[in-house]
C-alpha positions as CSV (number, residue, x, y, z in Angstrom):
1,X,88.3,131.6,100.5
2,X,92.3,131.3,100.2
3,X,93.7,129.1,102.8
4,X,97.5,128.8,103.8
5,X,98.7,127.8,101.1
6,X,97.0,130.2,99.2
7,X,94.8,127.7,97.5
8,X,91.0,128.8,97.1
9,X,88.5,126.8,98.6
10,X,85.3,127.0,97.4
11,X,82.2,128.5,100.1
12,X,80.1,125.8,99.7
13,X,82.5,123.3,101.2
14,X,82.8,125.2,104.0
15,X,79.8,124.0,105.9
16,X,78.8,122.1,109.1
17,X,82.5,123.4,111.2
18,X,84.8,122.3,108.0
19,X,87.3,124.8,107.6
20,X,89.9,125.9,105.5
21,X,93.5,125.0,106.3
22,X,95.4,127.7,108.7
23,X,98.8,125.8,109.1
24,X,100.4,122.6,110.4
25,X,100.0,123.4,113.8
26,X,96.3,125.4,114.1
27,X,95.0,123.0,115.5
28,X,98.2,121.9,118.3
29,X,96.9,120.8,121.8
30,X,93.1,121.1,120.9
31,X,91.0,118.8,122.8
32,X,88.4,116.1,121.4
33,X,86.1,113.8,122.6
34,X,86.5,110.3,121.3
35,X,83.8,108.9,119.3
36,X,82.6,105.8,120.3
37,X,81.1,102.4,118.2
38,X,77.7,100.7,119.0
39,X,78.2,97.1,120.4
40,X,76.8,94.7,122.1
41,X,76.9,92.7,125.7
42,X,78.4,89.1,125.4
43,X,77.4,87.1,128.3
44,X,76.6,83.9,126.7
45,X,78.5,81.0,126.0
46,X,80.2,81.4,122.6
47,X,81.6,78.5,120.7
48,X,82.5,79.7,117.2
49,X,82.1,83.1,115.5
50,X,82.4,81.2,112.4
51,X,79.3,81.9,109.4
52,X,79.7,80.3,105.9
53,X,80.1,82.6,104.0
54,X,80.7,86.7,103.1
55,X,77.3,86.9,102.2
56,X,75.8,85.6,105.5
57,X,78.0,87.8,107.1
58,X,76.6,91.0,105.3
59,X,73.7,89.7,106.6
60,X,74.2,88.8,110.4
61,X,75.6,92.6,110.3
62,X,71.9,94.0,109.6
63,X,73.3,95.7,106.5
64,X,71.2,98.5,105.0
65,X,71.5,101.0,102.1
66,X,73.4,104.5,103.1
67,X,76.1,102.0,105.0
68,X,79.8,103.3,105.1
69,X,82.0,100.4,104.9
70,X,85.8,100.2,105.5
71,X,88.7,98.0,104.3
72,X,92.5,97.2,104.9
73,X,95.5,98.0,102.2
74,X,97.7,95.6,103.4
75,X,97.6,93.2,100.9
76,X,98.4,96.1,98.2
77,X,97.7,95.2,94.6
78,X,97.3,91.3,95.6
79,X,94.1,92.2,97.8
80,X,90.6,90.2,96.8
81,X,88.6,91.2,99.4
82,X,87.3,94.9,99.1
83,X,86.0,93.3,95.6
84,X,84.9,90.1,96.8
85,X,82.7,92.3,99.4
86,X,81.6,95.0,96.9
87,X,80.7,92.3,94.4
88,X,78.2,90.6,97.4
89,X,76.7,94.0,98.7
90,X,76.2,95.0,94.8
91,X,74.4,91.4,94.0
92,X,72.3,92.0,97.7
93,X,70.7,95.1,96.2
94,X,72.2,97.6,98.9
95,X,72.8,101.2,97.3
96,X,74.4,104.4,98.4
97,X,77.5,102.8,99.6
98,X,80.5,104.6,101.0
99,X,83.7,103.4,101.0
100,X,86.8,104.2,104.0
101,X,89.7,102.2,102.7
102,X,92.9,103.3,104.2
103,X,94.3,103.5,100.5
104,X,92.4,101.9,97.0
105,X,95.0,100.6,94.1
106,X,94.4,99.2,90.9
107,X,93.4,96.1,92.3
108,X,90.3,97.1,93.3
109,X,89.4,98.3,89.3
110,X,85.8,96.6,89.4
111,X,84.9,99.4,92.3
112,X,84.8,102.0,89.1
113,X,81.5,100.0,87.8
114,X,79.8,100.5,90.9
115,X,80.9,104.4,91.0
116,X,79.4,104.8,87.4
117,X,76.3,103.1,88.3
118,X,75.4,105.5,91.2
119,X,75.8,102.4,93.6
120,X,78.9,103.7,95.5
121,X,78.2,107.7,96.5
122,X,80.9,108.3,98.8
123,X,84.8,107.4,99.3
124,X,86.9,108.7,102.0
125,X,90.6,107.2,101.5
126,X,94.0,108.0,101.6
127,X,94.4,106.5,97.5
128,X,92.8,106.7,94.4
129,X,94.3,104.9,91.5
130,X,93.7,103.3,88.4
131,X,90.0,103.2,87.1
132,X,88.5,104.1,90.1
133,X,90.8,107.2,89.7
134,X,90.0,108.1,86.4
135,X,85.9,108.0,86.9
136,X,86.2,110.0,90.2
137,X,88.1,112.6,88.3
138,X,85.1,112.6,85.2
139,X,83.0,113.1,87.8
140,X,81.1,109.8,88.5
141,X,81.2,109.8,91.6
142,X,78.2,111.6,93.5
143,X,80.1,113.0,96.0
144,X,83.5,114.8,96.7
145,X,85.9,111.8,97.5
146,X,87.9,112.5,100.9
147,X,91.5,112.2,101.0
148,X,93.6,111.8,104.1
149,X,96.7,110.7,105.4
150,X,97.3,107.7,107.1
151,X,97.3,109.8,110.6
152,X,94.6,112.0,109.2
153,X,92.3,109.2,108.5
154,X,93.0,107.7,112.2
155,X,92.1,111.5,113.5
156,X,89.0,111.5,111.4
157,X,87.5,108.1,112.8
158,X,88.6,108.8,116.4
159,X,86.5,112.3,116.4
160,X,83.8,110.7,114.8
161,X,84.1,112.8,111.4
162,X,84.0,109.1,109.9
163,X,81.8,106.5,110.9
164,X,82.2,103.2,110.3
165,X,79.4,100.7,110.5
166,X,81.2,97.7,109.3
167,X,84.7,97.1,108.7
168,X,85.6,94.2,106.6
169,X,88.9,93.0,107.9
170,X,91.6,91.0,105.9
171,X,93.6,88.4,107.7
172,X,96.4,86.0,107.2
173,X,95.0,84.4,109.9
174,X,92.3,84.1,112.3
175,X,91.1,81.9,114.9
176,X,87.4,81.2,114.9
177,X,86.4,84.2,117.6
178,X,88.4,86.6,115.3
179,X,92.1,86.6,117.1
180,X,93.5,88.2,113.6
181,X,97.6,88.1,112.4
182,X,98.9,89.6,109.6
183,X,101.7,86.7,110.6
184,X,101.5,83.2,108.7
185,X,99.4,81.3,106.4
186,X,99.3,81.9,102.3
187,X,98.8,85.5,102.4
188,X,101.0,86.5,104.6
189,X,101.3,90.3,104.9
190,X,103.4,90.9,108.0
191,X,101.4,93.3,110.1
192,X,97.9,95.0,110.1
193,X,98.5,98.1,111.4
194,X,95.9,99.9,109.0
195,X,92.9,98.1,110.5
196,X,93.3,98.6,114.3
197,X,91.7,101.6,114.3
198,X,88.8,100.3,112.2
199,X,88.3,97.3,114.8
200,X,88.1,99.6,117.4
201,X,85.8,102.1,116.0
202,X,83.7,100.0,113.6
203,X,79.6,99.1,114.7
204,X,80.3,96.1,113.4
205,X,83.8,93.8,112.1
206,X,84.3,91.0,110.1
207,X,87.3,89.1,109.8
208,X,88.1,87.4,106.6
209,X,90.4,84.6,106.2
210,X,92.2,82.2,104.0
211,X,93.5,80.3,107.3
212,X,91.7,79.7,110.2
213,X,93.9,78.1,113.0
214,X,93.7,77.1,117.0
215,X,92.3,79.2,119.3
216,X,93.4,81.4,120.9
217,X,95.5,83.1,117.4
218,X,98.1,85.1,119.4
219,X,99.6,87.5,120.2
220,X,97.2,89.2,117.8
221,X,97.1,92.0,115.8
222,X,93.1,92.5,115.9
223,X,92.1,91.4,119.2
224,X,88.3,89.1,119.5
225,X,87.6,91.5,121.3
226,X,86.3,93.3,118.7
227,X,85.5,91.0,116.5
228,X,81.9,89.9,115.3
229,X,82.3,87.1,112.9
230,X,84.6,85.1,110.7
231,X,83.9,84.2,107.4
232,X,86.7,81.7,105.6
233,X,87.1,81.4,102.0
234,X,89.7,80.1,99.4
235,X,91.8,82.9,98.7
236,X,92.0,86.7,100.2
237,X,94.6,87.8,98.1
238,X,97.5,87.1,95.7
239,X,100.5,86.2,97.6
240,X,102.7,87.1,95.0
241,X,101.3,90.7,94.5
242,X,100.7,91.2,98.7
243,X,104.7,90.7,98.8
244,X,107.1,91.1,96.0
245,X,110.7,90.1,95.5
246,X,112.8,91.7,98.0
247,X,113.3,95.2,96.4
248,X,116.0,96.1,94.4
249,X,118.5,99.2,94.5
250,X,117.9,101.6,91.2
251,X,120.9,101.5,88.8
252,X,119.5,104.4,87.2
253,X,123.0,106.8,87.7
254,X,120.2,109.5,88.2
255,X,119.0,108.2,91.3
256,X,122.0,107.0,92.5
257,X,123.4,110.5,92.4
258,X,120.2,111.7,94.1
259,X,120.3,109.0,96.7
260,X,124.4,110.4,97.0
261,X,122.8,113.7,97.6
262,X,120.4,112.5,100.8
263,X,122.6,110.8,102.1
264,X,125.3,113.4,102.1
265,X,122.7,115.9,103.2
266,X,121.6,113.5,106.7
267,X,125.8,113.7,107.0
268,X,125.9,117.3,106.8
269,X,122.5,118.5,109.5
270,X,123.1,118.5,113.5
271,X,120.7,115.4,113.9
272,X,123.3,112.6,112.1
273,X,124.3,111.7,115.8
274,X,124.2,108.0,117.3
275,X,120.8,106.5,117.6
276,X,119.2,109.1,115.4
277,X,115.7,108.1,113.8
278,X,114.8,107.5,109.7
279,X,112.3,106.8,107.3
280,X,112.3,106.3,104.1
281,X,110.0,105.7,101.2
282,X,110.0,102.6,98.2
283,X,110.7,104.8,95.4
284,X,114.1,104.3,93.4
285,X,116.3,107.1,94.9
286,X,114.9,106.9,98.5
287,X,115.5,103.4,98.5
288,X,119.4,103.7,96.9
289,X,119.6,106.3,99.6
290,X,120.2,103.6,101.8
291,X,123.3,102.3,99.8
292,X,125.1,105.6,100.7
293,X,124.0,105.9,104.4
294,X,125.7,102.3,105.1
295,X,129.1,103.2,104.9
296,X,128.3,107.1,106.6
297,X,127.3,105.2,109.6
298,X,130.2,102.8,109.6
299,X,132.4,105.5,108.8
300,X,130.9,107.6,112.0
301,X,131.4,105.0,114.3
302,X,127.3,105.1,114.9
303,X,124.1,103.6,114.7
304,X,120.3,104.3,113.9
305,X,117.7,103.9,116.9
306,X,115.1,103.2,115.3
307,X,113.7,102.9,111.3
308,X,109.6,103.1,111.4
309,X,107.1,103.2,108.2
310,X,106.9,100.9,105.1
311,X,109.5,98.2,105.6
312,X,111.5,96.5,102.9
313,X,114.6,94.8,102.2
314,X,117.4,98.0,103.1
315,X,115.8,98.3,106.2
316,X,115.8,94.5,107.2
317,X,119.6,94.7,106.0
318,X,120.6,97.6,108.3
319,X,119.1,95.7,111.4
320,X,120.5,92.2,110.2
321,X,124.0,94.1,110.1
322,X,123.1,96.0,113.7
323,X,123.2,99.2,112.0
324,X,119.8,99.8,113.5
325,X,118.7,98.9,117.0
326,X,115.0,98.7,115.7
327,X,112.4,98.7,113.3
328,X,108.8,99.6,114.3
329,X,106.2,98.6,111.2
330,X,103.2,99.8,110.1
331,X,103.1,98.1,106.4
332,X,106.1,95.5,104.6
333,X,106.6,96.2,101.0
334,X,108.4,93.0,100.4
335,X,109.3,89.5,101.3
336,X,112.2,90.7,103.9
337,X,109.8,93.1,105.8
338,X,107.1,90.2,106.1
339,X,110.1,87.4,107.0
340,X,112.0,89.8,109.2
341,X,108.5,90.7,111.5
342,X,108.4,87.5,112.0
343,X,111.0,86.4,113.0
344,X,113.7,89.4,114.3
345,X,113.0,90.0,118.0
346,X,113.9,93.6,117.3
347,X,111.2,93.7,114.4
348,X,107.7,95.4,116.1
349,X,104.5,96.1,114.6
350,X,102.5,98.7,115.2
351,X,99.0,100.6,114.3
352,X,98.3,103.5,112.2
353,X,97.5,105.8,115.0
354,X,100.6,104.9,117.1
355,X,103.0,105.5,113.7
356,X,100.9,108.7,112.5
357,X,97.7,109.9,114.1
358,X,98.2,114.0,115.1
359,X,95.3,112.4,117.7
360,X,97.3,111.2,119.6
361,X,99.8,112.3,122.5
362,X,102.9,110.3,121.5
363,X,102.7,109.6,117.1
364,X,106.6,108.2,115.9
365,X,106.5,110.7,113.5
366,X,107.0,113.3,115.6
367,X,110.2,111.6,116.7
368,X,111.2,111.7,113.7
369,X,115.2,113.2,112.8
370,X,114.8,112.5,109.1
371,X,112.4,111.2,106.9
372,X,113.1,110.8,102.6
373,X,110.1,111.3,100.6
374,X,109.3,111.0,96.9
375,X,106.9,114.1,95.1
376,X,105.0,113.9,91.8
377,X,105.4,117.8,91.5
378,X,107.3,120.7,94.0
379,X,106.5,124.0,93.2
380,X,109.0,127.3,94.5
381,X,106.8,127.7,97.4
382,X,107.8,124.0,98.6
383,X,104.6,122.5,98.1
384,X,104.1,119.1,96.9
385,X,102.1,117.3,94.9
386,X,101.6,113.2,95.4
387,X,98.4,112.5,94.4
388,X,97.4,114.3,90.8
389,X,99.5,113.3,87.3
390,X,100.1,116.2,84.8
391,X,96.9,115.5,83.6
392,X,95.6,116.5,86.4
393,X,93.5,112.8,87.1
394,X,94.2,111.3,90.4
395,X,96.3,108.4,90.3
396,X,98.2,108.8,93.6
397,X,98.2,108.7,97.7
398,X,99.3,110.9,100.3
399,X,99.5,107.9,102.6
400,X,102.1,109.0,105.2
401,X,103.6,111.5,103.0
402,X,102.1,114.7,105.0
403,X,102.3,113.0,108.8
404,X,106.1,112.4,108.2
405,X,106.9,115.5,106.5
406,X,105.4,117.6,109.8
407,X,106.6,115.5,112.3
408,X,110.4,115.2,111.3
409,X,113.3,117.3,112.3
410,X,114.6,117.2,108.8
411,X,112.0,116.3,105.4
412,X,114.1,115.9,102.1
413,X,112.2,115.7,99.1
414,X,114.0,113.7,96.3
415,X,112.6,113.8,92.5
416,X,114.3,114.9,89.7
417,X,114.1,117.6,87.9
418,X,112.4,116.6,84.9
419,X,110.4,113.8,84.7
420,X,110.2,113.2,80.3
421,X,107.9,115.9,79.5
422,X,106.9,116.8,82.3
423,X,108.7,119.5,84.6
424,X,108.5,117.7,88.7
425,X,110.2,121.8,89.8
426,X,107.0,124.1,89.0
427,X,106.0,127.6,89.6
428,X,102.4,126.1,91.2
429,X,102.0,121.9,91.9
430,X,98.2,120.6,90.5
431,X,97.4,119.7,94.2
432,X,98.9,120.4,97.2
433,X,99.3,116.9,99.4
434,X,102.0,118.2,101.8
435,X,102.5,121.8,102.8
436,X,106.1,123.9,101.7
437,X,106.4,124.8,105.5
438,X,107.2,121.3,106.6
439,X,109.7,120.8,103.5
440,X,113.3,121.5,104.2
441,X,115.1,120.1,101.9
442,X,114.4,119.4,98.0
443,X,117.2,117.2,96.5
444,X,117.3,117.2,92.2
445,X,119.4,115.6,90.0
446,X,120.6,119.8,89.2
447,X,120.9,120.8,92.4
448,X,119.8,120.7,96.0
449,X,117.2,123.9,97.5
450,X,116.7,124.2,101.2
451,X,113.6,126.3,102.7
452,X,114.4,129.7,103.4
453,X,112.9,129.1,106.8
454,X,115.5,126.6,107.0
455,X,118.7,128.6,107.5
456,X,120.5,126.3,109.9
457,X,120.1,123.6,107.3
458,X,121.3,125.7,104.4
459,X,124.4,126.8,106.1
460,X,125.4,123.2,107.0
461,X,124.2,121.8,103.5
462,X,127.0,124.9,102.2
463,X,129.6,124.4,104.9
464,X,129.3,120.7,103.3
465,X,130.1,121.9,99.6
466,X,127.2,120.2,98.0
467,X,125.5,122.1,95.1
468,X,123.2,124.4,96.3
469,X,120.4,126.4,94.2
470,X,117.3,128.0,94.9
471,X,114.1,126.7,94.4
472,X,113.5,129.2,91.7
473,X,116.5,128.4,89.9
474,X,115.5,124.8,90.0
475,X,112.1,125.5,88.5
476,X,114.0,127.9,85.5
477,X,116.1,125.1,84.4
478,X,113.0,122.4,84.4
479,X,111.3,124.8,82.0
480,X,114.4,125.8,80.5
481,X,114.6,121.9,79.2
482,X,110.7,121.1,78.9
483,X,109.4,124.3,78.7
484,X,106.2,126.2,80.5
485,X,103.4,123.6,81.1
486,X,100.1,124.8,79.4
487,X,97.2,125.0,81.8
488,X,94.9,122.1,82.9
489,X,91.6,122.1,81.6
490,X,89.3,122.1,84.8
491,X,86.1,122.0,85.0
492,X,84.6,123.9,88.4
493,X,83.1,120.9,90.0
494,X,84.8,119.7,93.2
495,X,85.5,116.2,93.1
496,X,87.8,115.8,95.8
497,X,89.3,116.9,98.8
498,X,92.6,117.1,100.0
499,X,92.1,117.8,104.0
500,X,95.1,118.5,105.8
501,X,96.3,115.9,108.7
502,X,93.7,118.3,111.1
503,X,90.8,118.0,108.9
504,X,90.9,121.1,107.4
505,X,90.6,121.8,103.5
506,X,94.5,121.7,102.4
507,X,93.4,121.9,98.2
508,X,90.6,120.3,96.0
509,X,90.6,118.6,92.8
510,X,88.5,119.0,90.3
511,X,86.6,117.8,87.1
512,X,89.0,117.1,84.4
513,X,87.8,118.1,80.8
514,X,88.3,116.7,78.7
515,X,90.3,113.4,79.8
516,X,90.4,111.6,76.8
């Protein structure tokens, strides 16, 4: 069955009320009912929460084989713990194990063993990378993997779609009933937005620590509340890998002409106003966009209200200079993001669902004037494509690519045209992460192309005299200098899908053959 974006979804997915995708707003002003966790009555005197160990704590949980079992990505490629878990589960003798991590990297490499050995059946995630990537798109893995956004995967556990029996939480810190920070310690991390909605919605939580301090641990970012024991061990991640060196502007002149381009395209649109709102990703260009919107605001006489998503150093500089009245954060990239949480009174944290969720009745994103996002692949119909290479194996995330694109008044794309052999303008992206309709702008080191449904935005963009081209002209010239890509070599089984922020089947990947 074709769906919106005319991708075909096979019938057999379409079973038990999953549907194919109808548009961004299908599903607009729907009503749910909340799921809701089991728990328990605490009426007795409680001195520590404290167990020895993460194998007691698997334990005290009554775990059992079938168990779906969530984890954090806040600690990015320096994380220990989804392996230090696995490894104990794995060496317990518990099988037919699903994974919910809000995103998987190539830290967690050792998880592809377990796929191949029929041990983990199931993962439902915003990322797949590295090895775990490459066996999920042979096929290992016994099930379709689920992809989501970071607001999709909140929606998903709030109407009960996932379940989580135990959520393994990563801390910085923790006091011994399970107050948890993202603030302090070794492994500092800055916030832990991810994993609110998993404490509220998990069976069961355990909070891990490399730093147990006083009671009461606060304010906290995971409350006791919801806490059922604290395990402490040496090291839950590698502090040098959770935060890197504060990021550095490209010098690439390629993406500091693209980053030129943004920046005079936020000049150009109605919303460039004082106290407008911005996001921006890590990449190169969306990051040296940053360099250009400096002196635009200074020049303007204005000011940003606020600057929410992934924080890192240009951020932390535009508020240190009072370019910015506030930051609201949902994950730091680098030293600055962590120090400045810390530390700037006008530096907040904030969850997952409050940043992206569509479940809610009040998401930042959809507050949102402008938001700068990278792409793997845009095709002429606007699509894009963050989560498949050109050889068509997933190595890749939507995170909040899709929330941010549908909520903003303004979504620029910025990639350029070629990337080596590989043409990033197509006629048709591998997968489609984030529909064309919530695209408006697609910024190139050729040219800029605005969504025909986007004529407001084209006429400013021209008024403005940057270098405008349509989307199909863009797409000519990458094949013009790479030529036509040959097709991929897929195989018909399904092993993933792409659902849409509303839980309805956006695209699926599947089987590459042959890989090697």
């Amino acid at each position: 069955m074709k769906n919106a974006v005319n991708r075909d979804i096979p019938d057999e997915l379409l079973k038990d009320g999953y549907e194919v995708f109808r548009g961004t707003n299908h599903r607009d002003a729907a009503s749910y009912k909340k799921a809701s966790p089991r728990s328990a009555l605490r009426t007795s005197q409680q001195d520590t929460k404290v167990l020895p160990s993460i194998r007691e704590a698997i334990k005290a949980v009554g775990f059992r084989d079938g168990m779906t079992v969530s984890f954090h990505h806040h600690f990015r490629e320096g994380d220990y713990i989804v392996n230090q878990v696995m490894k104990e589960i794995v060496e317990l003798g518990y099988r037919d194990i699903t994974i919910a991590a809000s995103s998987l990297g190539q830290a967690h490499d050792p998880v592809a063993e377990y796929i191949e050995q029929g041990i983990v059946t199931g993962i439902q995630t915003s990322g797949i990378r590295g090895k775990m990537g490459e066996v999920v798109s042979r096929g290992k893995l016994k099930t379709p993997a689920i992809l989501r956004s970071h607001g999709g995967r909140v929606r998903a556990i709030e109407e009960g779609e996932v379940h989580i029996d135990v959520a393994f939480i990563g801390a910085p810190t923790s006091d011994c009933m399970g107050n948890a920070r993202g603030k302090g310690g070794k492994s500092d991390c800055g916030v832990l937005g991810y994993s609110e909605v998993d404490a509220r919605y998990a069976d069961k939580v355990v909070v891990i620590t490399d730093c147990l301090v006083d009671f009461p641990n606060f304010p906290p970012s995971i409350e006791a509340s919801y806490v059922d024991y604290v395990v402490v061990v040496d090291e839950i991640g590698n502090p040098r890998k959770i935060a890197s060196s504060a990021a550095r502007f490209s010098t690439d002149p390629r993406d500091l002409l693209m980053a030129e381009y943004c920046a005079k395209v936020i000049e150009a649109t109605p919303w460039f106003k004082d106290g407008f709102s911005f996001q921006t990703g890590a990449g190169g260009p969306s990051l040296a966009a940053n360099r250009y919107l400096e002196p635009l605001l200074i020049k303007h006489g204005i000011k940003l209200g606020w600057i929410i998503g992934g924080i890192c150093a240009p951020a932390v500089d535009l508020l240190n200079k009072g370019l910015v009245n506030t930051i609201i954060d949902t994950q730091d990239f680098d030293i600055a993001g962590v120090e400045s949480v810390s530390s700037h009174p006008r530096h907040f944290e904030m969850s997952t669902s409050q940043y992206a969720s569509p479940s809610n009745k009040a998401a930042f994103v959809n507050k949102l004037d402008y938001v700068i996002l990278a792409a793997l692949e845009v095709d002429t119909s606007f699509n894009v494509n963050v989560i498949t290479g050109s050889d068509g194996v997933l190595r890749g995330a939507p995170g909040g690519h899709p929330d941010t694109a549908a909520g903003a008044k303004c979504c620029i794309i910025v990639t350029p045209l070629v990337r080596g052999r590989m043409a990033t303008i197509c006629e048709d992206v591998v997968t489609v992460t984030t529909p064309g309709e919530n695209v408006d702008v697609v910024v190139t080191d050729y040219g800029i192309a605005v969504n025909p449904g986007r004529p407001e935005i084209y006429e400013a963009l021209k008024a403005a005299g940057l270098p405008l081209k349509t989307i199909r002209e863009l797409q000519e010239e990458a094949y013009a200098i790479v030529g036509r890509p040959d097709p991929l070599p897929f195989k018909d089984r399904v092993v993933a899908i792409m659902e849409a922020r509303d839980g309805t089947i956006l695209d699926v990947v599947r089987q590459i053959d042959p890989l090697d």
